[in-house]
KOLNU-76080 format. One record per residue: residue number from 1; x, y, z of N, C-alpha, C in turn. Coordinates in Angstrom, 2 decimals. Layout:
N
+-----+---------+---------+---------+---------+---------+---------+---------+---------+---------+
| num |    n_px |    n_py |    n_pz |   ca_px |   ca_py |   ca_pz |    c_px |    c_py |    c_pz |
+-----+---------+---------+---------+---------+---------+---------+---------+---------+---------+
| NUM |       X |       Y |       Z |       X |       Y |       Z |       X |       Y |       Z |
...
+-----+---------+---------+---------+---------+---------+---------+---------+---------+---------+
END
This chain:
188
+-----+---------+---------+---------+---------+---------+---------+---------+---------+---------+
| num |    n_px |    n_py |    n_pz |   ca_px |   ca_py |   ca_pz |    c_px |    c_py |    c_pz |
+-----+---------+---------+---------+---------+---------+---------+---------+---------+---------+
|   1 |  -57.24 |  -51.98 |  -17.53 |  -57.57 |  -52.09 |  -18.94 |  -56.61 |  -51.18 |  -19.72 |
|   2 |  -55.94 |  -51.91 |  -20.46 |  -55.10 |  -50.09 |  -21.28 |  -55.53 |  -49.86 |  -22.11 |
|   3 |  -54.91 |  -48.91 |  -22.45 |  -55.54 |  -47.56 |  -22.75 |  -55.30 |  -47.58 |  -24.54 |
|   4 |  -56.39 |  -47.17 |  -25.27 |  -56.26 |  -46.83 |  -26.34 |  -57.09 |  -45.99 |  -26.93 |
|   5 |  -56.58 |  -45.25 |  -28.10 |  -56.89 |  -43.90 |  -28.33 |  -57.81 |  -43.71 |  -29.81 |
|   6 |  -58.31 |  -42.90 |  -30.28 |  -59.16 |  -42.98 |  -31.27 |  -58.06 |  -43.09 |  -32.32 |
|   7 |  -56.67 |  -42.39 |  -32.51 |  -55.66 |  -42.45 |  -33.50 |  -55.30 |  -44.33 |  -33.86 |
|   8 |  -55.47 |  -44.49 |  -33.14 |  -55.02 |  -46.04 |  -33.02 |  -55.96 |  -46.72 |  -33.66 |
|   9 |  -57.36 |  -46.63 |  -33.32 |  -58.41 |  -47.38 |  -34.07 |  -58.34 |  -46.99 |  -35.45 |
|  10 |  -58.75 |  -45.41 |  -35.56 |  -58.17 |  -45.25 |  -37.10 |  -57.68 |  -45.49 |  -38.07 |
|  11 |  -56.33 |  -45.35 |  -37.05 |  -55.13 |  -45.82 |  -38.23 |  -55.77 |  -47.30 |  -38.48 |
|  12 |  -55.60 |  -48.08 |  -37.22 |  -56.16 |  -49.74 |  -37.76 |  -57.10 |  -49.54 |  -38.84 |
|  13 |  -58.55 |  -49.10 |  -38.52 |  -59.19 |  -49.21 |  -40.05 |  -58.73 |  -48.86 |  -41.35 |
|  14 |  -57.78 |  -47.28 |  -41.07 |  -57.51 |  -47.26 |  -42.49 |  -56.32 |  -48.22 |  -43.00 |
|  15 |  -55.84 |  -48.74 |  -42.19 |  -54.56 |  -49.49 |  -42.23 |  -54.35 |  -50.96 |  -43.17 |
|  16 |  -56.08 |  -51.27 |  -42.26 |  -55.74 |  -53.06 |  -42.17 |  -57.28 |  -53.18 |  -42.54 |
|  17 |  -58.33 |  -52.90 |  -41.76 |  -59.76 |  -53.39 |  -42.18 |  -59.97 |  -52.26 |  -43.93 |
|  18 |  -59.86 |  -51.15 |  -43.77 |  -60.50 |  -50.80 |  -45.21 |  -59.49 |  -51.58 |  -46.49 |
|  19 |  -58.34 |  -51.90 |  -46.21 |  -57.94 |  -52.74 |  -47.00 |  -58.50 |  -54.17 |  -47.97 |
|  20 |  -58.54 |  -54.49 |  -46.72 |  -59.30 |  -56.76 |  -46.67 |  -60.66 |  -56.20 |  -47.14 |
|  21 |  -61.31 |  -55.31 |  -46.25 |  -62.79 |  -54.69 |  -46.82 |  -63.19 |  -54.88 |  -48.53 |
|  22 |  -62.00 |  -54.19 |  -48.93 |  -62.07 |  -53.78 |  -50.73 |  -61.77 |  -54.69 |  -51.00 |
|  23 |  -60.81 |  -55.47 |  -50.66 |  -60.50 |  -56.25 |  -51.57 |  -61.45 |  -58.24 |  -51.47 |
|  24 |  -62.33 |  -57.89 |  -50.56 |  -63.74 |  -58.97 |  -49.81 |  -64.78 |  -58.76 |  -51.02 |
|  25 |  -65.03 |  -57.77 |  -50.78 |  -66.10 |  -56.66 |  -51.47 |  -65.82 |  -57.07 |  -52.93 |
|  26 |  -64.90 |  -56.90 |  -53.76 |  -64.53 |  -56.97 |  -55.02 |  -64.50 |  -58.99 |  -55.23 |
|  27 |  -64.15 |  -59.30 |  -54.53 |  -63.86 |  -60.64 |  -55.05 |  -65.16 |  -61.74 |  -54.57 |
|  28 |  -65.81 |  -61.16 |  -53.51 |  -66.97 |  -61.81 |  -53.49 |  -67.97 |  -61.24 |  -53.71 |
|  29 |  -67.98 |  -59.73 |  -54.47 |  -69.68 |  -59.00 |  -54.82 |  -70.63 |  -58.94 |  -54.51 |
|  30 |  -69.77 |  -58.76 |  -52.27 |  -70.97 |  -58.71 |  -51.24 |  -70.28 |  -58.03 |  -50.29 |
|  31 |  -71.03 |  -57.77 |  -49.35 |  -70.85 |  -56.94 |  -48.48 |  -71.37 |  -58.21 |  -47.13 |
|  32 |  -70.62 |  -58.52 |  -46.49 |  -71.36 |  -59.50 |  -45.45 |  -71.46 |  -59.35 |  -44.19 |
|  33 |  -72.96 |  -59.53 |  -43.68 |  -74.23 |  -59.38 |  -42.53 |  -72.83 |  -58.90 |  -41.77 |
|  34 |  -72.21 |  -59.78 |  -41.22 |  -71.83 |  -60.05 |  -39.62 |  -70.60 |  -58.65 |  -40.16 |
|  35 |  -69.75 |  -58.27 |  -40.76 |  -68.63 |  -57.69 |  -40.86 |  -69.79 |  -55.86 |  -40.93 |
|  36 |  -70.67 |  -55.80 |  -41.57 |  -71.51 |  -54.62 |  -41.33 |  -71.80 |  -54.42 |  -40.02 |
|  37 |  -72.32 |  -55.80 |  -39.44 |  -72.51 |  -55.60 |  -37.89 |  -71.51 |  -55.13 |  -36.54 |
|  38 |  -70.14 |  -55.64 |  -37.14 |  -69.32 |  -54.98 |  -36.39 |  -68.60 |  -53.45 |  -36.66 |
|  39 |  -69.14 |  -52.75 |  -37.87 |  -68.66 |  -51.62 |  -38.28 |  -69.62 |  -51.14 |  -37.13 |
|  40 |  -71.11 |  -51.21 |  -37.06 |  -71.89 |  -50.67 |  -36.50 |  -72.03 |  -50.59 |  -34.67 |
|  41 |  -71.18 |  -51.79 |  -34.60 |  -70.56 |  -51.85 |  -33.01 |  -69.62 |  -51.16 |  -33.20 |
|  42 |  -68.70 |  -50.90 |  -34.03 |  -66.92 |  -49.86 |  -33.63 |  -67.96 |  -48.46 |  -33.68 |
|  43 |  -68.47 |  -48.11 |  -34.70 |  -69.13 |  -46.68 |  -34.77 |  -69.83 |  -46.50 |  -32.87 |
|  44 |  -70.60 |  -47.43 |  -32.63 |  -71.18 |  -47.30 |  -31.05 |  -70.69 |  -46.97 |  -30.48 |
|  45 |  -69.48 |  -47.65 |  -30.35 |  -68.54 |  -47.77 |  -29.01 |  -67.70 |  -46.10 |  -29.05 |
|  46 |  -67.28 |  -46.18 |  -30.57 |  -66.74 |  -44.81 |  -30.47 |  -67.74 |  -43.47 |  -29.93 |
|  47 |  -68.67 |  -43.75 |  -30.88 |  -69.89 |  -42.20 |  -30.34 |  -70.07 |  -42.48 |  -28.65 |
|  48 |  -70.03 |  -43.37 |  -28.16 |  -70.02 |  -44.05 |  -26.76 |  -69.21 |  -42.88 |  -25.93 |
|  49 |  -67.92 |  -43.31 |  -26.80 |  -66.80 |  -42.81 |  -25.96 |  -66.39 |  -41.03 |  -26.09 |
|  50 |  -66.93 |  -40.71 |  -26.91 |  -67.29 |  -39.01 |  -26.78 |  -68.75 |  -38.71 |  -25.73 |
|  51 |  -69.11 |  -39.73 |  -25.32 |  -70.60 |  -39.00 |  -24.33 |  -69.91 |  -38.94 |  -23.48 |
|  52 |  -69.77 |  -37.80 |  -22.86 |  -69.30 |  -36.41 |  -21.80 |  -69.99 |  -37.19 |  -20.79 |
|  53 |  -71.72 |  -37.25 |  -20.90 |  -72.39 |  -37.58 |  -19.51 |  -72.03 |  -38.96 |  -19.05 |
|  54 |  -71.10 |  -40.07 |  -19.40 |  -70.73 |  -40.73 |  -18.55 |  -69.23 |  -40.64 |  -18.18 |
|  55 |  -68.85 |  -41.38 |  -16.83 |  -67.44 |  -41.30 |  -16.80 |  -66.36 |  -41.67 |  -18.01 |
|  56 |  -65.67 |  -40.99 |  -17.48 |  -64.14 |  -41.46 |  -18.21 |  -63.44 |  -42.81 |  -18.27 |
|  57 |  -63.53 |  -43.22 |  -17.31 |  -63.70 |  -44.67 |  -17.43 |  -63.92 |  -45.16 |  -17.92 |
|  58 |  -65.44 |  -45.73 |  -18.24 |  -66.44 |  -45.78 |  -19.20 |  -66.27 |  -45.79 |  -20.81 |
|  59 |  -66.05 |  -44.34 |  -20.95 |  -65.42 |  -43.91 |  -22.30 |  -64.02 |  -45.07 |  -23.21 |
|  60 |  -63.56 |  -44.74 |  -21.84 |  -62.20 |  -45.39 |  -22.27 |  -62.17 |  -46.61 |  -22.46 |
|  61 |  -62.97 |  -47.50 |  -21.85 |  -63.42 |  -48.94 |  -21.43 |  -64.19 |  -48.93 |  -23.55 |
|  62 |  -65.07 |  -48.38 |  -23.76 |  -65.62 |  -48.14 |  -25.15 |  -64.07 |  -47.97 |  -26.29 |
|  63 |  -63.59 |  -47.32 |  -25.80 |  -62.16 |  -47.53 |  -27.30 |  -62.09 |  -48.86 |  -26.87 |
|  64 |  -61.72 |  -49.32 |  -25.79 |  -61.11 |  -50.41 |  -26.27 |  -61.77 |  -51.53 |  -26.64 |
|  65 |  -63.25 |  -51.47 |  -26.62 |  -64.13 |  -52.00 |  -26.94 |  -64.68 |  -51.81 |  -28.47 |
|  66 |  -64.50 |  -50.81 |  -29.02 |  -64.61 |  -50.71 |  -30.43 |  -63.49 |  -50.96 |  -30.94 |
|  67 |  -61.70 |  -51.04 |  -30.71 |  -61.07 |  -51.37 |  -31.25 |  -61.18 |  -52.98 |  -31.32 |
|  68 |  -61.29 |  -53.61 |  -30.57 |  -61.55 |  -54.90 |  -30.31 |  -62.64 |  -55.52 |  -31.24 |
|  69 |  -63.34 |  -55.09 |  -31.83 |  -64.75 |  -54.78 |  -32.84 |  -63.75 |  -55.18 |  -33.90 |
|  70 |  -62.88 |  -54.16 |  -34.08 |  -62.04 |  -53.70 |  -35.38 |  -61.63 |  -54.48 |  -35.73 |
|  71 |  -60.42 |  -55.33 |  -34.76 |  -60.14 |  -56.32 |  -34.73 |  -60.59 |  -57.61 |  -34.97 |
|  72 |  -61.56 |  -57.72 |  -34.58 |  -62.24 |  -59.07 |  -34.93 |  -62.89 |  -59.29 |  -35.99 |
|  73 |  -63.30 |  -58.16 |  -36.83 |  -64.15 |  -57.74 |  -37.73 |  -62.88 |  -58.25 |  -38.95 |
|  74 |  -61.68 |  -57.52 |  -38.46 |  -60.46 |  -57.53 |  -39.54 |  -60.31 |  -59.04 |  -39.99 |
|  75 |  -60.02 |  -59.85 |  -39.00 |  -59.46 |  -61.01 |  -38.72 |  -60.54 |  -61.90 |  -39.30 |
|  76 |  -61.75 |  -61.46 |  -39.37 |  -62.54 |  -62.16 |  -40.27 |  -62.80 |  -61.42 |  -41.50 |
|  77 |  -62.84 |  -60.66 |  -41.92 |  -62.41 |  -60.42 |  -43.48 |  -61.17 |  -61.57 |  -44.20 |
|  78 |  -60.61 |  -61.35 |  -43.26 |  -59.73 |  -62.07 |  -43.94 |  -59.41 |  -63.59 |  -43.96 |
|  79 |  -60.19 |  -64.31 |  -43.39 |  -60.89 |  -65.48 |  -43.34 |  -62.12 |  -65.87 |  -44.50 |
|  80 |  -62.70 |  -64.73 |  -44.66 |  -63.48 |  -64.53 |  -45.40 |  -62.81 |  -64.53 |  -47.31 |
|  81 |  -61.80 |  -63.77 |  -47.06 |  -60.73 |  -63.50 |  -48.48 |  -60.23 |  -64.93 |  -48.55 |
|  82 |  -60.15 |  -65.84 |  -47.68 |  -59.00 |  -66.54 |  -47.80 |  -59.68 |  -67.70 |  -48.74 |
|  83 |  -61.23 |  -67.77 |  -48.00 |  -62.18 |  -68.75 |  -48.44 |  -62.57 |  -68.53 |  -50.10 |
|  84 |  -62.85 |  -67.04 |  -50.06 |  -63.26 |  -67.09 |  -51.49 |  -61.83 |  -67.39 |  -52.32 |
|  85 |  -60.63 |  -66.98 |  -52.34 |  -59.71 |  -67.12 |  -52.83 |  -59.52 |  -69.14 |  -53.11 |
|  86 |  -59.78 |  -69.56 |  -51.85 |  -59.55 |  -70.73 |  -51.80 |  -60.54 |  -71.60 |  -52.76 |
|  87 |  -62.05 |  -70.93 |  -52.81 |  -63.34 |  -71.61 |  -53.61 |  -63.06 |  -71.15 |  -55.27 |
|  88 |  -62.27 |  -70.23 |  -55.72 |  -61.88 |  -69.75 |  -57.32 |  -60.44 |  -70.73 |  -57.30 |
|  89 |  -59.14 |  -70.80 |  -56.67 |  -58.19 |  -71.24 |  -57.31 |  -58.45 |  -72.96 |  -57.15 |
|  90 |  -59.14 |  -73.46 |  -55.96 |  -59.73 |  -74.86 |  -55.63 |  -60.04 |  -75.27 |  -57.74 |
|  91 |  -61.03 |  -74.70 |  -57.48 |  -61.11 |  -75.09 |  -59.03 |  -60.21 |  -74.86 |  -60.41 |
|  92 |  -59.52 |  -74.47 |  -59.94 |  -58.44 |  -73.92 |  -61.30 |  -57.29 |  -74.75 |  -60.97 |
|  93 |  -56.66 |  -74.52 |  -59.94 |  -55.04 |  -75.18 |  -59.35 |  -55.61 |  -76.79 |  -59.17 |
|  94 |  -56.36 |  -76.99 |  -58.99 |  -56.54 |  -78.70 |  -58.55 |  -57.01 |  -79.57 |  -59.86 |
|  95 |  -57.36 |  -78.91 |  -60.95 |  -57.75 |  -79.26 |  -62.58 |  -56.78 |  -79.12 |  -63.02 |
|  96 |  -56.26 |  -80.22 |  -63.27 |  -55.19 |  -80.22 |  -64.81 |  -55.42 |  -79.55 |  -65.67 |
|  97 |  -56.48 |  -80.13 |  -66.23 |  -56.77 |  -78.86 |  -67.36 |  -57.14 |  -77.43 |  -67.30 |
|  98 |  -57.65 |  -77.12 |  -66.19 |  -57.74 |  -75.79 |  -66.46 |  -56.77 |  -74.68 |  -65.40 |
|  99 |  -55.81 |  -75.77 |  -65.10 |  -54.36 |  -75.00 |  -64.55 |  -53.81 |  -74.81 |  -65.63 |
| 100 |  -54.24 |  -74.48 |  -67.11 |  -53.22 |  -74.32 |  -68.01 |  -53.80 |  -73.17 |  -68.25 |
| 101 |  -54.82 |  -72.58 |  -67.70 |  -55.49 |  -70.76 |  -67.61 |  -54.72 |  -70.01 |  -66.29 |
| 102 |  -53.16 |  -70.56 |  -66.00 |  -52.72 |  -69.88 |  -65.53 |  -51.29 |  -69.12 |  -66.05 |
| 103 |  -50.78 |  -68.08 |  -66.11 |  -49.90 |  -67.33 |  -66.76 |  -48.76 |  -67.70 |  -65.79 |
| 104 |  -48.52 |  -69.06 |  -65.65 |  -47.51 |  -69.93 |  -64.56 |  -47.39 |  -71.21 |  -65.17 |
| 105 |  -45.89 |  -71.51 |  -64.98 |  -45.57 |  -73.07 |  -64.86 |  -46.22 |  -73.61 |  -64.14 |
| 106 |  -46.88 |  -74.88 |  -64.55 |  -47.76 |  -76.34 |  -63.83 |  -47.02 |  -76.03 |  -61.93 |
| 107 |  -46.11 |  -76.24 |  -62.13 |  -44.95 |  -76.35 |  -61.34 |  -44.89 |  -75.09 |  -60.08 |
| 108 |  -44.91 |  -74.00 |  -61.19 |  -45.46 |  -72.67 |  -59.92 |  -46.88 |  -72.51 |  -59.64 |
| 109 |  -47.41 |  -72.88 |  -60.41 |  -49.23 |  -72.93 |  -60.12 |  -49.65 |  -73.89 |  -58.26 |
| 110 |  -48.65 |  -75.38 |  -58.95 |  -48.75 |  -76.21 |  -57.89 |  -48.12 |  -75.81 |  -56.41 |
| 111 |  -47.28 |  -75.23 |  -56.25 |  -46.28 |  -74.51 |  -55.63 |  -47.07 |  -73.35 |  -54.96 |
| 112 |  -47.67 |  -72.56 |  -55.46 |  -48.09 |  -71.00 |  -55.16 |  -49.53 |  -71.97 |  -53.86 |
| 113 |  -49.58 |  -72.66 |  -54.64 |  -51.35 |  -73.19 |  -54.26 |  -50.89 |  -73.86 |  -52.63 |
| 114 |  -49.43 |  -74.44 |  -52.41 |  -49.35 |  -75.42 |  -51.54 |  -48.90 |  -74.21 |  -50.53 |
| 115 |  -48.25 |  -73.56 |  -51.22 |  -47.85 |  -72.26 |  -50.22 |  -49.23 |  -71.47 |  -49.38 |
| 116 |  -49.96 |  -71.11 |  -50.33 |  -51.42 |  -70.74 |  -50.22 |  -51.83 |  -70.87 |  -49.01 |
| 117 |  -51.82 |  -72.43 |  -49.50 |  -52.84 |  -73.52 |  -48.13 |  -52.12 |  -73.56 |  -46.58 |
| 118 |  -50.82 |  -73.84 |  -47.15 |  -49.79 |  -74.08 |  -45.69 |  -50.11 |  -72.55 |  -44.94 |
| 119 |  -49.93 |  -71.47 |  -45.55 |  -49.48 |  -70.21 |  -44.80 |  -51.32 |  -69.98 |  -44.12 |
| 120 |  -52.31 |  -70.59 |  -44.90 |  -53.44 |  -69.91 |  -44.73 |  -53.60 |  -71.04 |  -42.93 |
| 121 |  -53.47 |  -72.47 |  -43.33 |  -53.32 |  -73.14 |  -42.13 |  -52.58 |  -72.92 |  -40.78 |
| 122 |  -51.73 |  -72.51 |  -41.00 |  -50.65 |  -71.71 |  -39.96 |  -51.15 |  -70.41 |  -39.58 |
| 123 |  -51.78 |  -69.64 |  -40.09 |  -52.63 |  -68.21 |  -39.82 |  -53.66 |  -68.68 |  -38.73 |
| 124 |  -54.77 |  -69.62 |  -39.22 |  -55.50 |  -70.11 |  -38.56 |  -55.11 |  -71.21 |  -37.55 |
| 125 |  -54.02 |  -71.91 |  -37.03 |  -53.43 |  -72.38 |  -35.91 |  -52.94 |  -71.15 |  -34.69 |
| 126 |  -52.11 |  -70.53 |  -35.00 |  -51.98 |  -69.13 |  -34.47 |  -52.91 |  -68.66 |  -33.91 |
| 127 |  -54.19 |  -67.90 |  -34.65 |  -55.26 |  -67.41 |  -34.54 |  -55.91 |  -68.08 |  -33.13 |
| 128 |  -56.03 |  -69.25 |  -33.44 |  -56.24 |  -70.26 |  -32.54 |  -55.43 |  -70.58 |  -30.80 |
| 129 |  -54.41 |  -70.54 |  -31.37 |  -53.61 |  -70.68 |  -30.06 |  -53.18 |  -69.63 |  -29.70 |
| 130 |  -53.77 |  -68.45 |  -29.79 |  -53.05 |  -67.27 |  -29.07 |  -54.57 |  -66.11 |  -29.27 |
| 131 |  -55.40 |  -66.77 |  -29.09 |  -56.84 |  -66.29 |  -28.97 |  -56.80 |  -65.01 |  -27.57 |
| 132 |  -57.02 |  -63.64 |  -28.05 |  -56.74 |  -63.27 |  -27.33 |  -55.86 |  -62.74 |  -26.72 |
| 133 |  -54.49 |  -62.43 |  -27.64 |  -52.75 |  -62.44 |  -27.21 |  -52.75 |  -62.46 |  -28.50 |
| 134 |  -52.26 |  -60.98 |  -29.08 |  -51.34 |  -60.31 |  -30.04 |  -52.92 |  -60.71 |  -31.35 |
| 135 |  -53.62 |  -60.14 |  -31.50 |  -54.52 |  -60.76 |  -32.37 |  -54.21 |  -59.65 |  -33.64 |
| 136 |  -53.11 |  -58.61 |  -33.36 |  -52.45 |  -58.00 |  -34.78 |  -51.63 |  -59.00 |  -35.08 |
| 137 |  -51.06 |  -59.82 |  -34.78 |  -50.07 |  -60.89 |  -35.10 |  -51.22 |  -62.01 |  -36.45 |
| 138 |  -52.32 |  -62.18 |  -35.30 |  -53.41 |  -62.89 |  -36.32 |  -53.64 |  -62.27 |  -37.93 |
| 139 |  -53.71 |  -61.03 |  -37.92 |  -54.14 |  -60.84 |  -39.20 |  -53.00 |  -60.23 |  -40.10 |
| 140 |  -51.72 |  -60.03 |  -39.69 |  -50.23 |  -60.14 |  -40.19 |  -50.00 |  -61.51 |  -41.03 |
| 141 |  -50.80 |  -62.41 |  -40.28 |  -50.56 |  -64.13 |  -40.82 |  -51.37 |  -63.54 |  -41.74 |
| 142 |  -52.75 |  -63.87 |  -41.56 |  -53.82 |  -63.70 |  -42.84 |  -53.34 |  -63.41 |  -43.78 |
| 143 |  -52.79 |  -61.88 |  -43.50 |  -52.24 |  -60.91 |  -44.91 |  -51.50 |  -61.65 |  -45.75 |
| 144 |  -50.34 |  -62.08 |  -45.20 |  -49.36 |  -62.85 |  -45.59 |  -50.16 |  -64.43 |  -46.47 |
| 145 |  -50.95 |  -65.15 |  -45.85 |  -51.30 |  -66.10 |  -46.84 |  -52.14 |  -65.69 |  -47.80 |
| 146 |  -53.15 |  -64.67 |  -47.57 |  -54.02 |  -63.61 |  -48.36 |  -53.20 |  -63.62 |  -49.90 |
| 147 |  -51.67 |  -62.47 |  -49.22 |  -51.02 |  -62.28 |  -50.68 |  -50.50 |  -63.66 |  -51.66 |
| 148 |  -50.42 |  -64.53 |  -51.15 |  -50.02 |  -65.55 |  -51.68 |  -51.26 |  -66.01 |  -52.47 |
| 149 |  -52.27 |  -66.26 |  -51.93 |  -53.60 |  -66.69 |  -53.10 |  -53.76 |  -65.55 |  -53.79 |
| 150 |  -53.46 |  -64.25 |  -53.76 |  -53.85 |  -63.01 |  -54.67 |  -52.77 |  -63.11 |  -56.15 |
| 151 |  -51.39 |  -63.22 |  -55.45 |  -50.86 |  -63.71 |  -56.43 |  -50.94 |  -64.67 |  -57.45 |
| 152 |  -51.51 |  -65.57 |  -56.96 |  -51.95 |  -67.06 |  -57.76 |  -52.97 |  -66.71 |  -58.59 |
| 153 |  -54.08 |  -65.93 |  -58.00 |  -55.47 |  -65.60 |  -58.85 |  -55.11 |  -64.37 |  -59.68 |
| 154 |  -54.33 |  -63.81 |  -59.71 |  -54.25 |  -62.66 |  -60.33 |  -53.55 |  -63.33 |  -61.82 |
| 155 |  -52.86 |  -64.34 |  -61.62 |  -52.29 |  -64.75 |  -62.90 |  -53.32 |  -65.42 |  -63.64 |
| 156 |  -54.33 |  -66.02 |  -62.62 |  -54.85 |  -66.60 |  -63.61 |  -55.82 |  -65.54 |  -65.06 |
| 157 |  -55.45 |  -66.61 |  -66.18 |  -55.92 |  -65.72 |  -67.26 |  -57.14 |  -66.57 |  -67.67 |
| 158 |  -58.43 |  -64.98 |  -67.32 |  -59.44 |  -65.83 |  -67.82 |  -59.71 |  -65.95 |  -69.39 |
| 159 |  -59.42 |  -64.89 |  -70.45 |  -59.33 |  -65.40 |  -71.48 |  -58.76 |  -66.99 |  -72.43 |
| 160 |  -57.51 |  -67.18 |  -71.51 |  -57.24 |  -68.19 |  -71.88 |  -57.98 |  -68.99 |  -71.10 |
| 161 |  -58.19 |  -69.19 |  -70.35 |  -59.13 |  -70.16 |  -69.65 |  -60.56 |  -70.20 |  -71.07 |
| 162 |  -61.27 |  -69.31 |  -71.48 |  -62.76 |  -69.57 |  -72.28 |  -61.89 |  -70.24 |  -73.41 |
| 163 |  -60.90 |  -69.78 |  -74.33 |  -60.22 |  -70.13 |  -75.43 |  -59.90 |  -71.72 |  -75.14 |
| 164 |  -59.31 |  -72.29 |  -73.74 |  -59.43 |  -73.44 |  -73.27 |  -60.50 |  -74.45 |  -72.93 |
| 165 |  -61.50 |  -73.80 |  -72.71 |  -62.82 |  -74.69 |  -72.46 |  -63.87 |  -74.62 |  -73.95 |
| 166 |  -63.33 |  -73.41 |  -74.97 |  -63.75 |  -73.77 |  -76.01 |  -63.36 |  -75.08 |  -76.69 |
| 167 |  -61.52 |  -74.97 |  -76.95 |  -60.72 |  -75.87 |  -77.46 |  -61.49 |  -77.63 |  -76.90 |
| 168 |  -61.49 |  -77.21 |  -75.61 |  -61.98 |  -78.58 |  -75.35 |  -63.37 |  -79.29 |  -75.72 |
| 169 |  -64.11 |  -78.40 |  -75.55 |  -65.88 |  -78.62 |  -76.33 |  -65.77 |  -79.17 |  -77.84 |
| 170 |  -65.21 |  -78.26 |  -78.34 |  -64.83 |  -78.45 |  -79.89 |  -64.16 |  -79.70 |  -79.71 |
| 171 |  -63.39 |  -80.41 |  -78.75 |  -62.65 |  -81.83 |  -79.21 |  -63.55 |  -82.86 |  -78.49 |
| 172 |  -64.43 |  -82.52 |  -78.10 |  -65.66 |  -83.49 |  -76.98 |  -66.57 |  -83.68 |  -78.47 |
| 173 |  -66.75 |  -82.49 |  -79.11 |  -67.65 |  -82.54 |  -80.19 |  -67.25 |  -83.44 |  -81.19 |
| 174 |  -65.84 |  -83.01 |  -81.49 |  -65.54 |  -84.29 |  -82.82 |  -65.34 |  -85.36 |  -82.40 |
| 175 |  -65.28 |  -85.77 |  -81.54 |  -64.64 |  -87.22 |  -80.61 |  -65.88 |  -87.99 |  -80.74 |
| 176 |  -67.37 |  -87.14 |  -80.08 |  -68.62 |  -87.65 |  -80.08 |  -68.77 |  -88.04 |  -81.58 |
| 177 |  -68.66 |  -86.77 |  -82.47 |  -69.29 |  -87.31 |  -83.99 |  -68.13 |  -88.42 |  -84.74 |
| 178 |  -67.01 |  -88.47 |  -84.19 |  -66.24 |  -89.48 |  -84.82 |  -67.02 |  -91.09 |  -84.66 |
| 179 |  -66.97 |  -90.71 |  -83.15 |  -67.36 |  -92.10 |  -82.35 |  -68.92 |  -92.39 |  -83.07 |
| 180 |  -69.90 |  -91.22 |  -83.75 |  -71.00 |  -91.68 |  -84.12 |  -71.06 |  -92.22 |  -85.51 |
| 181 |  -70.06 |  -91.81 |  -86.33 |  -69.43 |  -92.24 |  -87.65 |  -68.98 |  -93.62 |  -87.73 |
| 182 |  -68.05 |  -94.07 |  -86.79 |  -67.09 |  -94.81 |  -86.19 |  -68.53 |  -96.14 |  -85.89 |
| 183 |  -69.35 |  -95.63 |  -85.57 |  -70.68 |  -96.76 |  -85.47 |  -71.45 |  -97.04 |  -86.17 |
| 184 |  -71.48 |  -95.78 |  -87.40 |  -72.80 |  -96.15 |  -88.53 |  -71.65 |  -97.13 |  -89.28 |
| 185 |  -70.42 |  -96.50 |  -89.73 |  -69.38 |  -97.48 |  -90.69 |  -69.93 |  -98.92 |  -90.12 |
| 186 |  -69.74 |  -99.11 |  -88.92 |  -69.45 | -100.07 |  -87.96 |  -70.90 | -101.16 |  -88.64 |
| 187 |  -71.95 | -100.01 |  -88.51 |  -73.17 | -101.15 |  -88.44 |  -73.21 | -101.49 |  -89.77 |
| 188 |  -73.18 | -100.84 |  -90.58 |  -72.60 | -100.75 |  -92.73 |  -71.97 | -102.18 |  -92.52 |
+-----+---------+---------+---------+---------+---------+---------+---------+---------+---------+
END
């Protein structure tokens, strides 16, 4: 089994999971079951691996068992980011009209979004075919399609977006009262 050290898990959390963490946390305004559950397995495994009264072995067998926690925990955060990212721009990038609440050409909106999807698909093929083998490689992908939908959502402007769905109400409204004008003349 090799060997890994508490510096290593560390660094990973502060590295890579408290990262995806904040930025999960902020964009979906939850904290979710299963990703708590594996903080609470890495914390085990580690306090595990300071109990003196079992072997060393043992101990050691526990890092690599809470890093592995870490890991998997990571790799779904960011599965998790990818989805919510994917359920906010789904509705913005795939609407004509309200791809114009983005601070982007039609053109880079469409573009950012296809990039998005491709890199997020290729993360999750990977993930897939190498299950088990290099699973820092797995969430290197993530990151990488991650930043690409962060970029996309970050432009979007929600002000102009309400100023846009006003504009449009207001032309649903006169269209309706034209069309109801347009029928009394009619019956006159």
């Amino acid at each position: 089994m090799p060997s890994v050290t508490q510096d290593e898990i560390f660094q990973l959390y502060r590295e890579k999971f408290v990262p995806a963490y904040a930025d999960l946390v902020v964009l979906a305004q939850t904290k979710p079951t299963q990703i708590l559950i594996e903080e609470v397995n890495v914390l085990s495994h580690i306090a595990q691996s300071q109990n003196h009264k079992i072997p060393e072995a043992l101990r050691e067998e526990n890092l690599v068992k809470a890093k592995n926690h870490l890991i998997r925990a990571t790799i779904d955060l960011h599965k998790l980011i990818f989805a919510e990212l994917k359920g906010t721009l789904d509705r913005f990038a795939l609407d004509s009209k309200d791809r114009l609440a983005f601070n982007k050409s039609d053109s880079d909106v469409s573009k950012g979004y296809s990039d998005f999807m491709k890199t997020g698909k290729e993360a999750r093929r990977f993930e897939v075919q190498h299950i088990g083998n290099n699973p820092l490689d797995s969430i290197s992908r993530y990151e990488k399609a991650n930043e690409i939908g962060f970029e996309l959502y970050e432009s979007l402007d929600k002000v102009k977006l309400k100023k846009l769905e006003h504009s449009f109400t207001v032309f649903k409204i006169k269209e309706f009262a034209f069309g109801i004008i347009i029928g009394i003349v009619a019956s006159i």
